[in-house]
Structures are given as structure tokens and as C-alpha cells.
C-alpha positions, 0 to 999 in steps of 0.5 A: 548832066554836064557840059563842056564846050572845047575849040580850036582857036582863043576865045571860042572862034573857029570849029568848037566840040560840045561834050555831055559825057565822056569822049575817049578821043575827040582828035577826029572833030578838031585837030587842037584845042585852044579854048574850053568853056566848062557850062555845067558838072565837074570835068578832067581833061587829058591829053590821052585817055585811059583808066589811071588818068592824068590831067597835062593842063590846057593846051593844044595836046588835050585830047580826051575828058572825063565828067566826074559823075554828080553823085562822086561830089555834090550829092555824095553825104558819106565819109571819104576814106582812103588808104596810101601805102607807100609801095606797090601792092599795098606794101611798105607804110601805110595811112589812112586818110579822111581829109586833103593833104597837102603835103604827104612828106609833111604829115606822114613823112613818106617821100611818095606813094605808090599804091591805094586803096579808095575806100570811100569818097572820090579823090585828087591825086598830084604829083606834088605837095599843095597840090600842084602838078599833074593829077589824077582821078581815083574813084573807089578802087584797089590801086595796086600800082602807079607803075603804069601810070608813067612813074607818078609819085604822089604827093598831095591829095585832095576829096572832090566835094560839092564846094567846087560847084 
């Protein structure tokens, strides 16, 4: 089980929403959000909410959170895998991958990606190498397009594991 505590003004003043799970919108509890306050799990933040998630960092624009389920990392045992090719419906270069990567352009020579295929594991995903702008969450899944998920091109990817508890 997770918690996470959001509020309107720094430092926890003013009006606070407490979350335990998923809440698609919480716009309708408090009008920004200033502070967040993570007491227990894993946790996305977005400023909307929707299937291929993105994560715009703290400010006043979240609107949405997402826990990433305990057994996705520190219960999970298994192996991680996960396939990127470089266009859209499985097309192009394709790689597997078992581990982080920082920096797709370094290791694979490929620019982006633009599909995946999550074979195992719960993954990262960035708009840039080290592992640096936007992010989104990738469960295990087919992923047959980025398109929709406003232009991202991926660059870096890291496993969520039990080290980030």
C-alpha cells in the first residue's frame, strides 16, 4: 500500500489531498499543487492522466498520480526484458534489452525509438539520454506506437527495482 500527500502552498500549508491509489484527477480537491510528500510506495506524477503517461516534474500543472504497483519492483524476482525497435509497429532496428541504458544513441546507434514491447519487468522510459526529461511508465505490454503519446522519442531507459524503496 502507498501514500502520497499533495498541497496547494510550500511546505504542506494550506489545503492537502492525501492519495493511497490511483486518482485520474484531483483538480476537483485542490486547485494547484506546490508540495508533494511521498510517506510510503513508488509514485508517477502527471500533469494529465492517460494510458501512455508522461511525468512534466513538480509544479503547479500536476494533476494526476499513478502508484507503481509493489510487486512491478520490490517484490518482482524475475528478469526484466524488453525489446525497442526503432518505428512504429515493431518496425526498423530492433533490440533487446536486459538492463538500464543510458543512452540508446551510445550502445545501439539508433537516434529514438518508436515502439516496445515489454516482455518482462517495469520500465522507465525518457525523452533523453542519462536519463533526463520527460518519463514515462511502461508495464508489461505491446507498445505499437509513441505517436500518441505527443512525439516522444525515447532515448534512455531504466528498470524500476526494489533499490529505489
Amino acid at each position: 500500500m502507498g501514500k502520497v500527500i499533495f498541497s496547494e502552498d510550500r511546505n504542506f500549508q494550506c489545503c492537502s489531498y492525501e492519495c493511497m491509489s490511483d486518482c485520474a484527477d484531483f483538480s476537483s480537491y485542490m486547485s494547484h499543487c506546490h508540495s508533494c510528500r511521498v510517506e510510503s510506495g513508488c509514485w508517477m506524477m502527471y500533469n494529465h492522466y492517460a494510458d501512455y503517461m508522461s511525468m512534466f516534474g513538480m509544479s503547479e500543472c500536476i494533476r494526476s498520480c499513478r502508484m507503481i504497483p509493489m510487486e512491478s519492483s520490490r517484490d518482482y524476482r524475475g528478469s526484466y526484458r524488453m525489446r525497442i525497435y526503432e518505428r512504429e509497429n515493431f518496425m526498423g532496428q530492433m533490440y533487446e534489452m536486459m538492463d538500464d541504458c543510458d543512452s540508446i544513441m551510445d550502445r545501439y546507434h539508433m537516434s529514438h525509438c518508436q515502439s516496445c514491447h515489454v516482455m518482462d519487468g517495469h520500465w522507465l522510459m525518457y525523452e533523453q539520454p542519462h536519463y533526463r526529461g520527460r518519463t514515462w511508465y511502461f508495464r508489461p505490454g505491446e507498445y505499437r506506437s509513441f505517436s500518441n503519446m505527443g512525439g516522444m522519442r525515447f532515448m534512455s531507459m531504466r528498470r524500476i527495482m526494489d533499490s529505489w524503496y
